[in-house]
C-alpha positions, 0 to 999 in steps of 0.5 A: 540489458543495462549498463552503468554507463546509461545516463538516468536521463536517457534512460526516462526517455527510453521508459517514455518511448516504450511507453508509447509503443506498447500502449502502456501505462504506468502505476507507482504506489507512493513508497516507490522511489522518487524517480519512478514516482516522476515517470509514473502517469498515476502515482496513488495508495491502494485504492487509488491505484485500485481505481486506475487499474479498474478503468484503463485503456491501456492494453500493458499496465506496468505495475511499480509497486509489490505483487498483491497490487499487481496481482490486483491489477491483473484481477481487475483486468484479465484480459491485459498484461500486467508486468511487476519490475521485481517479482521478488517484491512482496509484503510482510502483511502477505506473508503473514496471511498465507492462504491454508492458514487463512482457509482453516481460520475461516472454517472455525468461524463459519458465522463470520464474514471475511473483511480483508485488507487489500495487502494480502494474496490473490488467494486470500482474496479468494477467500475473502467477502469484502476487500478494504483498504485503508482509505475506505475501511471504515466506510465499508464496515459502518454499511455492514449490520452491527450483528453481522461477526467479522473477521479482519485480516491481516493486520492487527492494529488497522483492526484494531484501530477500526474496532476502536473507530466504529464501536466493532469487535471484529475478530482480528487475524495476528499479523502487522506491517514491518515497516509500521511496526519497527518505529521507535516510541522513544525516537517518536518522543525525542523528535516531539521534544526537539520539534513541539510545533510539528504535528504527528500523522500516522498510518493506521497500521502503526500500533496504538502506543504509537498511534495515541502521539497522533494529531492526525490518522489515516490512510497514506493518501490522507496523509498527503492531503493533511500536510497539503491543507496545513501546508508550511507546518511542520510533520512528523511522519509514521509511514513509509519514507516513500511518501515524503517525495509527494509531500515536499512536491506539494508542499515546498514550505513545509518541513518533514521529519522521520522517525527511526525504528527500533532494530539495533537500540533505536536509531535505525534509519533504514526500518522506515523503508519498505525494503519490497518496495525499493526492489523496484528500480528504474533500471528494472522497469525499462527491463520489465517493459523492454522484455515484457517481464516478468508477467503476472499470471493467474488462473483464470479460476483464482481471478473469477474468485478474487474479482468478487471481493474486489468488486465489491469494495469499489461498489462500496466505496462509493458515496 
């Protein structure tokens, strides 16, 4: 174990050495901290690092970012080892989906197919016929047949924000994102007041009264490439506060703002983190690799249920 006195410095190349030893690869999602986004040899959103997991030749993938992406990781590779720093960290799109809940739903709608966002569980997946993810959504859903019903789960105002974008009513599972949620419209119309040249980029799983300010949404990706093509403006951001480590790397010139949530009257400066993904440490991962654990395991039964959907939203997300 580690001790406060180990430098952070030492400690990369210890994470670096071990890296090596075991033939490891390390995938971090963009709202890790800044210092595991640096270690990391692939730092992407869902589907990026969906990609990455699907093609590696690395026989250990170290997965920084919640369960739902490591349990992905381990879908898409059962034959490897896939470790998760903090088996604690979750996701509030997942809890809000549990897999009974979601099995029952299913069964009062039997003409629907399951269109799923990637946040949710192996089990849901299980029961799910196309997984999406932000970045491809639309794209997945303009290739099915306008007279096809569909279910979207879990997060009401990407659905939401997806039936407004391709003209579909898809019938949408009520659960939503903590972190998108908890900004502040007011906050949002302050910061506007104070900064009018900046451009508003928004996550699609922010609520439409938050949404409606936006000069321009998408997925966290695509709001990394917005601020690099627009590179020395000015932004405010409605997604996780992990994102900004990437925006200022790629663009030094430019200027970031964050919106503060709603808890407490307004000002919570705290709601714009996810507080699953900053359980990852650094300190963690040289654990989790040194020790081998924690593991993800699943059933051989759960993964060959879960690979389908999987599989299908990279066939489709092609072109």
């Amino acid at each position: 174990m580690l001790t406060d006195k180990t430098n952070k410095l030492e400690l990369e190349e210890k994470i670096i050495h071990l890296k090596k030893e075991l033939n490891a690869v390390i995938l971090a999602h963009y709202y890790q901290d800044d210092d595991i986004q640096d270690l990391a040899d692939y730092v992407g959103d869902s589907l990026d690092l969906a990609r990455r997991a699907s093609s590696t030749d690395a026989e250990i993938i170290v997965f920084c970012g919640v369960s739902f992406m490591a349990e992905g990781a381990k879908i898409l590779n059962p034959q490897k080892t896939v470790l998760l720093p903090d088996l604690a960290a979750g996701c509030s799109l997942e809890d809000a989906c549990p897999a009974d809940a979601f099995a029952e739903f299913r069964k009062k709608h039997p003409d629907h197919i399951a269109i799923t966002y990637i946040n949710c569980s192996a089990e849901v997946k299980a029961l799910s016929d196309i997984i999406i993810t932000s970045t491809n959504a639309e794209h997945i859903i303009s290739q099915i047949p306008t007279n096809q019903k569909i279910i979207f789960a879990p997060d009401k105002h990407l659905g939401a924000y997806l039936n407004k974008k391709t003209g579909r009513n898809m019938l949408l599972w009520d659960g939503s994102c903590m972190v998108h949620e908890r900004f502040s419209e007011s906050e949002l119309v302050k910061l506007k007041g104070r900064h009018p040249q900046a451009k508003i980029i928004a996550h699609p799983e922010c609520p439409e009264n938050l949404l409606r300010y936006a000069d321009h949404i998408g997925s966290t990706s695509s709001l990394l490439e917005y601020t690099v093509k627009n590179a020395g403006g000015e932004f405010i951001v409605l997604t996780e506060l992990g994102i900004f480590h990437q925006m200022k790397k790629r663009s030094p010139h430019s200027v970031f703002y964050d919106v503060a949530g709603n808890e407490a009257g307004g000002g919570c400066v705290s709601c714009n983190q996810c507080p699953y993904m900053k359980l990852n440490t650094i300190e963690k991962l040289y654990d989790c690799m040194y020790n081998k654990t924690p593991e993800i395991f699943l059933s051989d039964e759960l993964i060959a249920s879960a690979k389908k959907p999987l599989l299908r939203m990279l066939e489709m997300s092609v072109g």
